[in-house]
C-alpha positions in Angstrom: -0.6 -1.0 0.6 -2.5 -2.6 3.6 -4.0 -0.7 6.2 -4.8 -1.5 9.8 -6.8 0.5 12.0 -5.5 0.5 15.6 -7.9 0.6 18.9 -7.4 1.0 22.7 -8.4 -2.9 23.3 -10.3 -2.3 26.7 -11.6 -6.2 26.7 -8.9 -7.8 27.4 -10.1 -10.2 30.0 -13.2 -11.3 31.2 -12.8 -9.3 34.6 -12.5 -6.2 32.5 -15.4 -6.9 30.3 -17.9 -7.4 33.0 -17.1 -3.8 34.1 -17.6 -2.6 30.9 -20.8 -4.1 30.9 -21.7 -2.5 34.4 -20.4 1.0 33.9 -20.6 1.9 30.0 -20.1 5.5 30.8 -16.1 4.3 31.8 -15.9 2.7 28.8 -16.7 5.8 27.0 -14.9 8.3 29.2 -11.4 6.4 28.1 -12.0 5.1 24.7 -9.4 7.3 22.6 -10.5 8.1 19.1 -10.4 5.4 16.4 -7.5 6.0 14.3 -7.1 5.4 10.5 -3.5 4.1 9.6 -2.3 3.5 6.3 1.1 2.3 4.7 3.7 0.4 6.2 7.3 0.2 8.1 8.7 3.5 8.3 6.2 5.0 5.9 2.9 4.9 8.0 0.4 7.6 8.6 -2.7 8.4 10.5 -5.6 9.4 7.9 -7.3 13.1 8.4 -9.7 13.6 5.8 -11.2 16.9 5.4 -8.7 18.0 8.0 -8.8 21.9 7.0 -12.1 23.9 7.9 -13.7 26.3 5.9 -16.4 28.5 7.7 -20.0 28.5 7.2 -19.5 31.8 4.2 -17.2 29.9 2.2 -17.8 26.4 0.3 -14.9 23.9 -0.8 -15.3 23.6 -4.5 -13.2 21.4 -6.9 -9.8 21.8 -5.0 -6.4 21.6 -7.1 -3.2 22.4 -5.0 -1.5 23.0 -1.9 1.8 25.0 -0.2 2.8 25.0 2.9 5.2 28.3 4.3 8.1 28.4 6.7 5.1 29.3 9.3 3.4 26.1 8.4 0.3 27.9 7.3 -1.5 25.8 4.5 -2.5 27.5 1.3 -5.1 26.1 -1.1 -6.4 26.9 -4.1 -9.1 25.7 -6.1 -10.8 25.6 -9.3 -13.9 28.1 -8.2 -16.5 28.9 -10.6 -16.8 32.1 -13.1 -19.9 33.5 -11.8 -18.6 34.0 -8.1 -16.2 36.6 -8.5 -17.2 37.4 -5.1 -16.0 34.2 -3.7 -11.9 34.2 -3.3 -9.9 30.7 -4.5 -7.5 30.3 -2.0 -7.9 29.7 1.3 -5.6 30.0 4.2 -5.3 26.9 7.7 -3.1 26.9 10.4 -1.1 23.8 11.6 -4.4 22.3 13.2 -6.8 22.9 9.9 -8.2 26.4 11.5 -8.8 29.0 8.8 -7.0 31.8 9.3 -7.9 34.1 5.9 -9.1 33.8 2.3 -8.1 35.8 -0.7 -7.5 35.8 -4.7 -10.9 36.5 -6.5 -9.3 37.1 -9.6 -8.3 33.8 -9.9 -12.4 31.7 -9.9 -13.0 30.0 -12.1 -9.2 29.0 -13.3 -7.1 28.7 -10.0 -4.9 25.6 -10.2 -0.7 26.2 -9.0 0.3 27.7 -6.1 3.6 27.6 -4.4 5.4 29.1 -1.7 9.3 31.0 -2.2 11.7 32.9 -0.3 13.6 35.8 -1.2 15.2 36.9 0.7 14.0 37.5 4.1 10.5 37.5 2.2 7.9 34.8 1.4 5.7 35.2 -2.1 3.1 33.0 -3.1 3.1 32.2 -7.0 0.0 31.3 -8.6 -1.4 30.1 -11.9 -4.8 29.7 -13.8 -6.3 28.1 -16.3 -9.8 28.4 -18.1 -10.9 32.0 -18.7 -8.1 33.1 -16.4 -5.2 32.5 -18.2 -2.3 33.9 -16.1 0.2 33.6 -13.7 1.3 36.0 -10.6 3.5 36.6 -7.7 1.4 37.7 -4.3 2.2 38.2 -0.4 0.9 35.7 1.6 -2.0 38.0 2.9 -3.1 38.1 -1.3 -1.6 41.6 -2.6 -0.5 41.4 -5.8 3.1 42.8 -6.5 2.8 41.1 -10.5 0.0 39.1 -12.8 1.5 38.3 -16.1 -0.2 37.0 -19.2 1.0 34.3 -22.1 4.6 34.6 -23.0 3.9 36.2 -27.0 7.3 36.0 -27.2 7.9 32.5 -27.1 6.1 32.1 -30.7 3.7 29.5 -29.8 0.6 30.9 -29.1 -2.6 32.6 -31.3 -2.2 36.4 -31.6 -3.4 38.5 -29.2 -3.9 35.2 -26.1 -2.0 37.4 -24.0 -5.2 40.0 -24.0 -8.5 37.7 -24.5 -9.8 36.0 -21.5 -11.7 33.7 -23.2 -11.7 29.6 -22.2 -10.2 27.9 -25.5 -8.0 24.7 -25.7 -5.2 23.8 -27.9 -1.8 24.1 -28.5 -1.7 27.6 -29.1 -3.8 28.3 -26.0 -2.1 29.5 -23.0 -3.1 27.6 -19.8 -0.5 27.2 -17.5 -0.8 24.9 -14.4 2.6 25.0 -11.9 5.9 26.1 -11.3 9.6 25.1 -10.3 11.9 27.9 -8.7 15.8 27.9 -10.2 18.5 29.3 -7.9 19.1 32.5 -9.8 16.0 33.9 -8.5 14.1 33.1 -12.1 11.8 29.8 -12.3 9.9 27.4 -14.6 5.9 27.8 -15.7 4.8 24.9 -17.2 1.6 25.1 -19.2 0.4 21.5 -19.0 -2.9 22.3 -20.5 -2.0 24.5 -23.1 1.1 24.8 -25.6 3.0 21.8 -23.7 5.8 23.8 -23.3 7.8 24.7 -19.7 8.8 28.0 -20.2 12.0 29.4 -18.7 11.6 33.6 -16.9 14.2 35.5 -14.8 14.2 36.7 -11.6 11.3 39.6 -12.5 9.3 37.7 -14.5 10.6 38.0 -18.1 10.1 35.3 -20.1 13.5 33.9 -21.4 13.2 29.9 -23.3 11.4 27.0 -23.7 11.5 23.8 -24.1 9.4 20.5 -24.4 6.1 20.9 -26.9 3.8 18.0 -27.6 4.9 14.9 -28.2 5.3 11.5 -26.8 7.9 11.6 -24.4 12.1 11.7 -24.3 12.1 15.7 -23.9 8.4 15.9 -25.3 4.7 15.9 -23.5 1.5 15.2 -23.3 0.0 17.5 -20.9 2.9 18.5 -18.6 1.2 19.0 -15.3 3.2 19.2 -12.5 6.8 20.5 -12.4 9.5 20.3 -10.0 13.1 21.1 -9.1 14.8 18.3 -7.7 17.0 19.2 -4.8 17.6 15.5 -2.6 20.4 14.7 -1.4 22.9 12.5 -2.9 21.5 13.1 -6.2 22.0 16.1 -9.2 20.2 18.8 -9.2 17.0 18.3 -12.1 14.2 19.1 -13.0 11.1 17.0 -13.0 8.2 16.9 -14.7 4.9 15.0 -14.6 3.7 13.9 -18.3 1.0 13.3 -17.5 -1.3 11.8 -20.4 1.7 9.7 -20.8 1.8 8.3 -17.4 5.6 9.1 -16.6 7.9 11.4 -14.8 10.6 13.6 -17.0 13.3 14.0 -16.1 15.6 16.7 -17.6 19.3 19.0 -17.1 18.0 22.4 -16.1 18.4 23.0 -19.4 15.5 21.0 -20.6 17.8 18.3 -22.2 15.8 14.5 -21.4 17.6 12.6 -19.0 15.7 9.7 -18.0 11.8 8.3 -17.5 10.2 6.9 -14.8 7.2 4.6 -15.8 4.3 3.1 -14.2 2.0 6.2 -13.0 -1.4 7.1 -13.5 -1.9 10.6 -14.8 1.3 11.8 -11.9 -0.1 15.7 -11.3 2.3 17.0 -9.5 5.5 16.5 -7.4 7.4 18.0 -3.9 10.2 16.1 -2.4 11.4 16.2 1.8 14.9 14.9 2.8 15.1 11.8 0.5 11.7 11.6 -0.4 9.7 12.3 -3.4 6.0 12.7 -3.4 4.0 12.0 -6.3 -0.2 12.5 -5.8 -1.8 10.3 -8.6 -5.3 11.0 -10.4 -5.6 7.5 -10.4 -6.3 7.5 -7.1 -3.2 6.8 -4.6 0.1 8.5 -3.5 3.4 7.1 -4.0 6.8 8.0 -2.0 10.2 7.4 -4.1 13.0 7.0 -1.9 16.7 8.4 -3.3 17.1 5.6 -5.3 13.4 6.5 -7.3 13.1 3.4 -5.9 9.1 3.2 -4.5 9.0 2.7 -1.0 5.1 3.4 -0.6 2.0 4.1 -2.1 -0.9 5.6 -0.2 -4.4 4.9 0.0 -4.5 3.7 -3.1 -8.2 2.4 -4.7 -7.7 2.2 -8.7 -9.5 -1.0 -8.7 -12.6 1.1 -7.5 -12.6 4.3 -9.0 -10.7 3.5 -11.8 -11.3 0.2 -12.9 -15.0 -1.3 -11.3 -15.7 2.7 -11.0 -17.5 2.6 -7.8 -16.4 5.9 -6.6 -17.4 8.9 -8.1 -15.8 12.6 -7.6 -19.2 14.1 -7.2 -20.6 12.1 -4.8 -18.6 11.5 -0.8 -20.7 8.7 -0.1 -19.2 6.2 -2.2 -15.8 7.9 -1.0 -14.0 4.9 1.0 -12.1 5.9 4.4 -8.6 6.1 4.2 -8.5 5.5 0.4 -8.3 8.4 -2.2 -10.6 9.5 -5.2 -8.2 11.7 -7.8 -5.1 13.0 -5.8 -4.5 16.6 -7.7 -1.5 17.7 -5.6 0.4 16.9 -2.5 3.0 18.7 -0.5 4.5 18.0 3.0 4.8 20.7 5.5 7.7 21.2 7.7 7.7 18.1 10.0 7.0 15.9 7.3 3.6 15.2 7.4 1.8 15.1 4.1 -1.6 17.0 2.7 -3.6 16.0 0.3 -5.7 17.8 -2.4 -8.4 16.2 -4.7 -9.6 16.7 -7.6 -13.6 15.9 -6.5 -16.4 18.2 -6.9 -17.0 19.4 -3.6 -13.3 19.8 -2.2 -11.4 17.8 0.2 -7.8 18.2 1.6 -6.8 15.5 4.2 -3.7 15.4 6.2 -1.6 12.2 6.5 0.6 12.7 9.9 3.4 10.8 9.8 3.3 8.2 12.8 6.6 6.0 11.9 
C-alpha cells in the first residue's frame, strides 16, 4: 500500500510566506505535528511507533503479543531472558501508552500468548511460554495466579516426564505452546505451534480433553501452528482459525478440528484477532493485512518485504535501518475497543506501535 504523509501547508501564497520569513517563531507556534499515514480509502491509519512507554527500570526486550481489556488497558508480553528472573514479562499501558504496572516473572525467558476473557462479571488474562518455561496459566489482570498448568501427558504425544523438566528442548514431543482461542462453553484451545503441532482442546477448568492437527503439510495438518483464533464475524460460521505458519496459510477448521478451507498467500501469518468484519493478520514478513467478511483483502499495512525480506536491508537488531511507517517482523496484533490497531514485533529491542484509525 502507499502512504502519504499529511502537513499543515502554511505557504500557501507568497503573502504568507514572507511572514513566515519575518516571524519564524509563528511559524512554529502553529505548525501541528507531522503525521505518518498509511493504507488507503476506508482503511487508513496514523503511524505511532513505540507508542507504549516503559520507565527508566524496565527495558523492552524481544516483544511477542498483545491484549487489550474491556478497560482498554494494553497488555504485553515478551520473550525476556532467563537470567532476569527479577525482571517481570508483561507490561501493563493505558489508552495513551502510559504504564500503569508490570508483573509475571515466572514467565522470562519463554513469555509469548497472552489474551484477555470474560467470565462472567470477571476478566483473566491467559498466558503461555515457550523455551525453559513450558506452560500455560490463567492470571487477574493485576498478575495473581489462580492456575499454571504444564504439558498435557495425557494427550500421548509428548517425552515422559515434559510436564516436570523445565529444560529448553525442540521437537515434536516437546511441549511449547504459543496462543489460545476461547470456545463458548467456558473451555478453549492451546495451540503449541512450536512443539508437538497439535491444538489441544481443555474445559472450562483447565482439563485437557482432545486434539487435533500434528505435523504435516496442511488440509487439517501443520507446520508450526502459531496463532490461533475463534472466528466470531458476522455473516459468517462460527470457526476456528489457525495460522500455519511454516506453511504460509490460514486453517481453517469446524470447532471440531475437521479442515475446512485454506487461505494462501502469507508470509509466516503469527497470529490472528478480528473487529466487526475485519480480520487482522500481523505477518513476520513484515506487513499487516486486513480481510474483509468475504476473506477478501482490503489492506495491507506498512508492508517492507522487499527490504527486510528480500534486499535484507533492515535488520531486527538494529532501529536505525528501521524505516518510518513500515514494519520489521509483525509478531501479533490486536485492536482495542474503538478499533484502532497495535502492533508487536518481533525485533531485539521491543517495539509496539499503535495504528489509530483515521478513516
Amino acid at each position: 500500500m502507499n502512504k502519504t504523509i499529511s502537513r499543515r501547508n502554511f505557504l500557501a501564497t507568497s503573502a504568507t510566506a514572507a511572514t513566515v520569513i519575518s516571524t519564524p517563531n509563528l511559524l512554529l507556534a502553529n505548525r501541528e505535528p507531522k503525521q505518518l499515514i498509511i493504507g488507503e480509502g476506508e482503511y487508513r491509519f496514523e503511524v505511532q511507533h513505540n507508542w507504549a512507554q516503559l520507565p527508566d527500570k524496565y527495558t523492552w526486550q524481544t516483544t511477542h503479543n498483545v491484549a487489550v481489556d474491556a478497560e482498554g488497558l494494553l497488555y504485553v508480553i515478551h520473550e525476556g531472558q532467563a537470567n532476569q528472573k527479577d525482571h517481570p514479562s508483561i507490561f501493563v499501558f493505558d489508552q495513551k501508552g502510559k504504564f500503569i504496572r508490570a508483573f509475571g516473572n515466572q514467565f522470562q525467558g519463554g513469555g509469548h500468548g497472552i489474551e484477555v476473557r470474560t467470565e462472567g462479571k470477571e476478566q483473566f488474562l491467559y498466558v503461555c511460554a515457550y523455551q525453559q518455561v513450558k506452560a500455560f496459566a490463567k492470571l487477574t489482570l493485576k498478575g495473581e495466579t489462580v492456575w499454571e498448568k504444564y504439558a498435557p501427558m495425557d494427550s500421548g504425544v509428548y517425552k515422559k516426564d515434559e510436564d516436570k523438566v523445565r529444560v529448553k528442548r525442540w521437537g515434536r514431543d516437546a511441549f511449547m505452546p504459543t496462543n489460545f482461542a476461547f470456545l463458548n462453553d467456558g473451555g478453549f484451545l492451546l495451540a503449541d505451534g512450536y512443539g508437538s503441532f497439535y491444538i489441544h482442546r481443555y474445559d472450562k477448568e483447565g482439563n485437557w480433553v482432545s486434539k487435533f492437527g500434528g505435523p504435516g503439510k496442511g488440509n487439517g495438518k501443520f507446520t508450526t501452528p502459531h496463532g490461533i483464533w475463534i472466528d466470531r464475524r458476522p455473516g459468517r460460521k462460527e470457526c476456528v482459525v489457525v495460522c500455519d505458519r511454516a506453511n504460509n496459510t490460514l486453517q481453517y477448521l469446524s470447532l471440531e478440528g475437521q479442515h475446512l478451507t485454506t487461505l494462501r498467500g502469507y508470509g509466516w501469518p503469527a497470529n490472528v484477532d478480528s473487529y466487526q468484519n475485519l480480520l487482522l493478520v500481523p505477518e513476520l514478513h513484515a506487513r499487516v493485512t486486513l480481510l474483509n467478511e468475504k476473506n477478501e483483502v482490503v489492506a495491507q499495512l506498512g508492508e517492507d518485504v522487499e527490504g527486510v525480506m528480500k534486499k535484507k536491508q533492515v535488520n531486527r537488531g538494529n532501529p536505525k535501518t528501521w524505516v518510518d511507517g513500515k514494519f520489521v517482523h509483525p509478531h501479533d496484533a490486536c485492536f482495542d475497543n474503538e478499533g484502532n490497531i497495535l502492533v508487536a514485533e518481533w525485533v531485539a529491542t521491543g517495539r509496539v506501535t499503535r495504528l489509530k484509525r483515521v478513516s
